[in-house]
C-alpha positions as CSV (number, residue, x, y, z in Angstrom):
1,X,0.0,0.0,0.0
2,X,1.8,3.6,-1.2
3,X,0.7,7.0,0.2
4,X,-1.0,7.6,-3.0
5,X,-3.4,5.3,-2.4
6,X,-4.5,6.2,0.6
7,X,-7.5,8.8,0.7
8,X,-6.6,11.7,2.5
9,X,-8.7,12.7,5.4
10,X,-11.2,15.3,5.0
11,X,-8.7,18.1,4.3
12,X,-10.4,21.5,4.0
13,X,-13.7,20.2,5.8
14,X,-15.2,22.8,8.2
15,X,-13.3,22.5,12.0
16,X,-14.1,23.4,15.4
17,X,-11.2,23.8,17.5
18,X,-12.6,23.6,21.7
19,X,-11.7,26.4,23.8
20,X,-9.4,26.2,26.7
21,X,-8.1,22.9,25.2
22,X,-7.4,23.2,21.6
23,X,-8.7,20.4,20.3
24,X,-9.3,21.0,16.5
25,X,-12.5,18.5,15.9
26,X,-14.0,18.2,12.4
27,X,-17.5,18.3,11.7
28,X,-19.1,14.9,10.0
29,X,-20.3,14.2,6.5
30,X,-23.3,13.8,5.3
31,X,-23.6,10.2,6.5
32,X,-22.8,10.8,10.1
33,X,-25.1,13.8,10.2
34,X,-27.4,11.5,9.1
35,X,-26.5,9.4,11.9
36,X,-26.9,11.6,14.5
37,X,-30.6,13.0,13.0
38,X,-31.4,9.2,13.7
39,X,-30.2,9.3,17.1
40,X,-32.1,12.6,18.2
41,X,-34.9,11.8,16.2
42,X,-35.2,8.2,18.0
43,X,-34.8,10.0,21.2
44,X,-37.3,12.9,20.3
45,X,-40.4,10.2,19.2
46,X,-39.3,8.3,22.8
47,X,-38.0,5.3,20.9
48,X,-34.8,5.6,23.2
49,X,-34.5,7.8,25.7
50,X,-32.3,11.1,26.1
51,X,-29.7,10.1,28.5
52,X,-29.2,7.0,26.1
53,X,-28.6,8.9,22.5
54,X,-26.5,11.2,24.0
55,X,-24.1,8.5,25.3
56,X,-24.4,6.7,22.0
57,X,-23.9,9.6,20.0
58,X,-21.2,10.2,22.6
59,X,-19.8,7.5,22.4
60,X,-19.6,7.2,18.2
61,X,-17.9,10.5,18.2
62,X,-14.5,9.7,20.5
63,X,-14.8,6.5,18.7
64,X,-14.6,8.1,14.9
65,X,-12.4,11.3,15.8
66,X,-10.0,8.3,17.9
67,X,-9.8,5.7,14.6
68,X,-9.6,8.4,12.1
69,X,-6.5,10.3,14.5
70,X,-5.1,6.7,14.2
71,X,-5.4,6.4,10.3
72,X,-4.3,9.7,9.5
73,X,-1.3,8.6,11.5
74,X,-0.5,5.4,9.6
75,X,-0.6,7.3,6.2
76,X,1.8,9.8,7.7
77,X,4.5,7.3,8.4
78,X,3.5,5.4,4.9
79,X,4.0,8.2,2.8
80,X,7.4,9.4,5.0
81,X,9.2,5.9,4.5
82,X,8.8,5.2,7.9
């Protein structure tokens, strides 16, 4: 696998960078807004209740922004040789 053929992440895609701490945090696609609509519309018609999406959607987002930190990594040290 070459650095060329590896997708770049979401360069360019809007940011939030969290005050006091300075974590930069990118906002989802399409799809994972999608996602979370689900969640909070699951939650608004009762199906689940409040406390529950908001761990789940919670939960999702370490679990993305934490696996996507980890593949931008990898294709880092693939495209530097390393």
């Amino acid at each position: 696998m070459t650095g060329s053929n590896i997708k770049r992440l979401r360069r360019g895609a809007p940011s939030l960078t969290l005050p006091g701490t300075g974590t930069k945090i990118t906002m989802p696609d399409r799809a994972g807004l999608a996602w979370y609509a689900g969640i909070g519309a699951m939650a608004a018609f009762e199906l689940i209740e409040w406390p529950v999406a908001l761990i789940i959607a919670g939960t999702h987002f370490i679990e993305h922004h934490a696996h996507s930190r980890d593949i931008q990594e990898l294709a880092e040290g693939i495209e530097s040789g390393a």
